[in-house]
C-alpha positions as CSV (number, residue, x, y, z in Angstrom):
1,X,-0.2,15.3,15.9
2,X,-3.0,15.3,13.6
3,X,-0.9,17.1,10.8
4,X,1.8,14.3,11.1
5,X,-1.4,11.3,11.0
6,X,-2.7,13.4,7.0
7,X,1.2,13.5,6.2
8,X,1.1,9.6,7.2
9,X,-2.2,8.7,5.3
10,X,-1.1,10.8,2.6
11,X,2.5,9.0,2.2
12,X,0.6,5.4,2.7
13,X,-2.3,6.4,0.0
14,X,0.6,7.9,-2.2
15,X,2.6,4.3,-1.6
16,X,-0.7,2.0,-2.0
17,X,-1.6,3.2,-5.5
18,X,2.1,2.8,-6.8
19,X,2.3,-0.5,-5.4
20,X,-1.2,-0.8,-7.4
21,X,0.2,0.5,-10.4
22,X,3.1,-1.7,-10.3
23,X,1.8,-4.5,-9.6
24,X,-1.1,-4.9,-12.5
25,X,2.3,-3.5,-14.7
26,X,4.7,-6.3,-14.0
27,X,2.3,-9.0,-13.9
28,X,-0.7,-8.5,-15.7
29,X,-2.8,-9.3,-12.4
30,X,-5.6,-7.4,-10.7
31,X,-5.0,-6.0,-7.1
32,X,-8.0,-8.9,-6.0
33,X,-5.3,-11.2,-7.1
34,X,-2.6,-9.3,-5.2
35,X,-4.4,-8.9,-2.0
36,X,-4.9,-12.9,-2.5
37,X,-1.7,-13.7,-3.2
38,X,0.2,-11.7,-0.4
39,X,-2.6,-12.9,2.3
40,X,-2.3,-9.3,3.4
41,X,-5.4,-8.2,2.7
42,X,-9.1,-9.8,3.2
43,X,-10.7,-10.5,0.4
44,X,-14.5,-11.3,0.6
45,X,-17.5,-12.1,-1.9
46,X,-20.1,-9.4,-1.8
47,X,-23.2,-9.8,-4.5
48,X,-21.1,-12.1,-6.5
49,X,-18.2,-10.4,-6.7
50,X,-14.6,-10.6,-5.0
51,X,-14.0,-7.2,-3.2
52,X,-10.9,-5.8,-1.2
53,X,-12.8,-3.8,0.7
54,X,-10.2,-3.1,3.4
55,X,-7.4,-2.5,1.1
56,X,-9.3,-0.4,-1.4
57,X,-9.5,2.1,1.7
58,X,-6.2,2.7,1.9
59,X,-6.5,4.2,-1.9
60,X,-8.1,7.1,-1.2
61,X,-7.2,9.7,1.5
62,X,-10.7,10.3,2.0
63,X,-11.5,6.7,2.7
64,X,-8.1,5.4,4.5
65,X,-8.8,4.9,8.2
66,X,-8.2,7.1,11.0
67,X,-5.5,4.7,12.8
68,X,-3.9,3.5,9.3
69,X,-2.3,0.1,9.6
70,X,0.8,1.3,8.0
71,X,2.6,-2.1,8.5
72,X,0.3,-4.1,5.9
73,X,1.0,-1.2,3.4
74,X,4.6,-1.9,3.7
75,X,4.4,-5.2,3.8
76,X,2.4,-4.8,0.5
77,X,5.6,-3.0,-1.1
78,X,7.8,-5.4,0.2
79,X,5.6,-8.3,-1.3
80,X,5.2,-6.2,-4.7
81,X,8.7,-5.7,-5.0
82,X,9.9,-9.4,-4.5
83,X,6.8,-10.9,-6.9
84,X,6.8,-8.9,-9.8
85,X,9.2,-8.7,-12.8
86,X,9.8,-5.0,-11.9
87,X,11.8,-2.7,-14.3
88,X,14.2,-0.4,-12.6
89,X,12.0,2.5,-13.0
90,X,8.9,0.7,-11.2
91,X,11.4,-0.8,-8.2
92,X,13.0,2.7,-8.2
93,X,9.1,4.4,-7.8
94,X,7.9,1.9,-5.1
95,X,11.7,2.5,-2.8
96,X,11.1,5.6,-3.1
97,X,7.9,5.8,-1.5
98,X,8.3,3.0,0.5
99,X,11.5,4.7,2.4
100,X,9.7,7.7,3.0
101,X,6.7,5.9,4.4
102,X,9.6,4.4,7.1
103,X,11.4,7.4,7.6
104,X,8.6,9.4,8.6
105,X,7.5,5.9,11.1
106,X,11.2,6.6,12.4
107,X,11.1,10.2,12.6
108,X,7.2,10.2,14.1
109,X,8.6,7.3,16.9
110,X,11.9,9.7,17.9
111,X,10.0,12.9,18.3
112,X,7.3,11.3,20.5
């Protein structure tokens, strides 16, 4: 069980940053402006500053929760992948992981 939770956090952090990388690629904005924009993610003003302190947890394995909520990461894909004008290559990258963030959901719910 907890192998398959670091396979999980690993796929999720794996599928975050692409969506990240993607994102600031197809449309020149920042992820504060895609966690905005989606309403997916909270965005709050610490010293100033807009943060995405929730979301920026779920880029880095070491920080990403210990129940992820996997659901707004894929909702985050979905949202990339129908906002941005994605080439093939970046809608091709962010399938990719996006499927195998679902399969292992399926494959984790069947074996349980």
């Amino acid at each position: 069980e907890l192998d398959s939770t670091n396979n999980l956090k690993l796929l999720l952090v794996d599928l975050m940053m692409s969506c990240i990388d993607v994102w600031q690629n197809s449309t020149g904005k920042s992820p504060i402006e895609l966690a905005e924009g989606s309403g997916i993610w909270l965005v709050s003003i610490e010293e100033g500053q807009l943060r995405t302190r929730t979301m920026d947890k779920y880029m880095d394995i070491k920080k990403i929760p210990k129940n992820p909520r996997w659901r707004q990461v894929v909702k985050t894909a979905h949202y990339v992948l129908s906002n941005g004008n994605l080439n093939n290559e970046d809608r091709e990258k962010v399938n990719t992981k996006l499927n195998a963030v679902k399969e292992f959901i399926r494959n984790r719910a069947i074996s349980q």
